[in-house]
C-alpha positions as CSV (number, residue, x, y, z in Angstrom):
1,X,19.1,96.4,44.4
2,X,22.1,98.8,45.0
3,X,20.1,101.7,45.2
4,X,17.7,100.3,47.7
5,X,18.2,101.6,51.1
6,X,20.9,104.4,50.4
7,X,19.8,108.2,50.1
8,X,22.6,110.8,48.7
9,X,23.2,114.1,49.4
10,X,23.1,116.4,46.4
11,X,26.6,117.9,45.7
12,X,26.8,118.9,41.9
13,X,24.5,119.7,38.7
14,X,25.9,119.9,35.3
15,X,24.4,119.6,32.1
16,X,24.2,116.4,30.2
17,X,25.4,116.5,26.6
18,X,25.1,113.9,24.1
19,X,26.4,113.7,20.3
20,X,28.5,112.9,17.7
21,X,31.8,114.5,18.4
22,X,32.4,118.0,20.2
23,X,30.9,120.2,17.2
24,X,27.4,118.4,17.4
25,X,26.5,118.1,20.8
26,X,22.9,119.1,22.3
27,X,21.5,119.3,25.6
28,X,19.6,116.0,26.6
29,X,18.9,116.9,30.5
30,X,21.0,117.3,33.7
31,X,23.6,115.4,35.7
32,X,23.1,115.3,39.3
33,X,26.0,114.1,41.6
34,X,25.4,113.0,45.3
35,X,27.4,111.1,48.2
36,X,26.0,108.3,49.9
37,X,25.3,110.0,52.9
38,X,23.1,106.8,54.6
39,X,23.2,103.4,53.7
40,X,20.9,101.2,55.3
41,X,21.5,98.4,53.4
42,X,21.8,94.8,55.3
43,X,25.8,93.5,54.0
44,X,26.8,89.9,54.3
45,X,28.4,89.6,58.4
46,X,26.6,92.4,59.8
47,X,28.5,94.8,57.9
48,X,27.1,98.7,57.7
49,X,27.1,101.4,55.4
50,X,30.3,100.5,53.5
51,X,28.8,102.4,50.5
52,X,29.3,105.6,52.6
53,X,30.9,108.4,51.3
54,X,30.9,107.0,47.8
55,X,30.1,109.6,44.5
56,X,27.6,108.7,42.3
57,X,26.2,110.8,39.1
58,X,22.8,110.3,37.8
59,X,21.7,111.4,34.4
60,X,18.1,112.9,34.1
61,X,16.1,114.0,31.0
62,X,15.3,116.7,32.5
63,X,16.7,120.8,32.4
64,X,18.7,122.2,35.2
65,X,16.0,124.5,35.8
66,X,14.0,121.3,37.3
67,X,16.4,121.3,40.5
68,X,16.3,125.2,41.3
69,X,15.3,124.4,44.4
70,X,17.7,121.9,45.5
71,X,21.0,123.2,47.7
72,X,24.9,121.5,47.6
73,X,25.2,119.8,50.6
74,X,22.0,120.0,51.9
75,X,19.3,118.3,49.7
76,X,19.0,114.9,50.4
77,X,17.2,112.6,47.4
78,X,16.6,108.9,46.5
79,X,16.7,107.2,43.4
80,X,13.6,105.0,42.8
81,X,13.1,104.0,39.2
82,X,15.4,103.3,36.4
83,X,16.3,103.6,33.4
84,X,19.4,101.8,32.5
85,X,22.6,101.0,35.1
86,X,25.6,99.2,33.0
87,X,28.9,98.7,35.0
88,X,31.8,99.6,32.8
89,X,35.2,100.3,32.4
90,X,38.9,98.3,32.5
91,X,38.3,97.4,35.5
92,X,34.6,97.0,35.2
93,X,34.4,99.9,38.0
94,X,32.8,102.7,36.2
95,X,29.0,103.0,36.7
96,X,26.1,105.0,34.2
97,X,22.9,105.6,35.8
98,X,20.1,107.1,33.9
99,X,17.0,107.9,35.7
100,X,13.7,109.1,35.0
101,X,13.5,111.7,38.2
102,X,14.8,111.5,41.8
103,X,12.8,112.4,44.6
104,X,14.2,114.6,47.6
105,X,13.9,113.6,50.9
106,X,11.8,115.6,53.4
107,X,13.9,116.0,57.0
């Protein structure tokens, strides 16, 4: 439900690494950061886009070389399907997203 009504605005790309300790890692796909840039989501007394501005990284199984054609600060995308979200953390204010793909926006 989060995601629903909020588009980001593409601002990193790294690659996502998983193993068992620094020596054995291996390349599983890509991690894509974006900003809520719009959030259209109806808050509890008429509140309004209080998510703005907030950071978010996806992980995607799939290679860098799948978002060759997306630009820092100026692709816009939406997250529609799911993988797994867990909230972590101390604090319980750490958030993992792993998607299957995420869509860009057409302005």
């Amino acid at each position: 439900k989060f995601f629903k009504d909020k588009e980001f605005l593409f601002t990193k790309i790294e690659e996502w690494q998983e193993g068992e300790d620094a020596d054995h890692m291996h390349v599983v796909g890509s991690k894509i950061t974006g900003v809520i840039y719009q959030d259209s989501t109806t808050y509890p007394h008429d509140q309004k886009g209080i998510n703005q501005g907030e950071s978010i990284t996806f992980k995607v199984r799939k290679p860098i070389s799948a978002f060759n054609g997306w630009k820092v600060f100026q692709t816009a995308f939406v997250a529609n399907e799911f993988e797994k979200v867990s909230i972590w953390g101390d604090f319980r204010n750490q958030l993992s997203v792993k998607v299957p793909s995420l869509q860009p926006v057409q302005n």
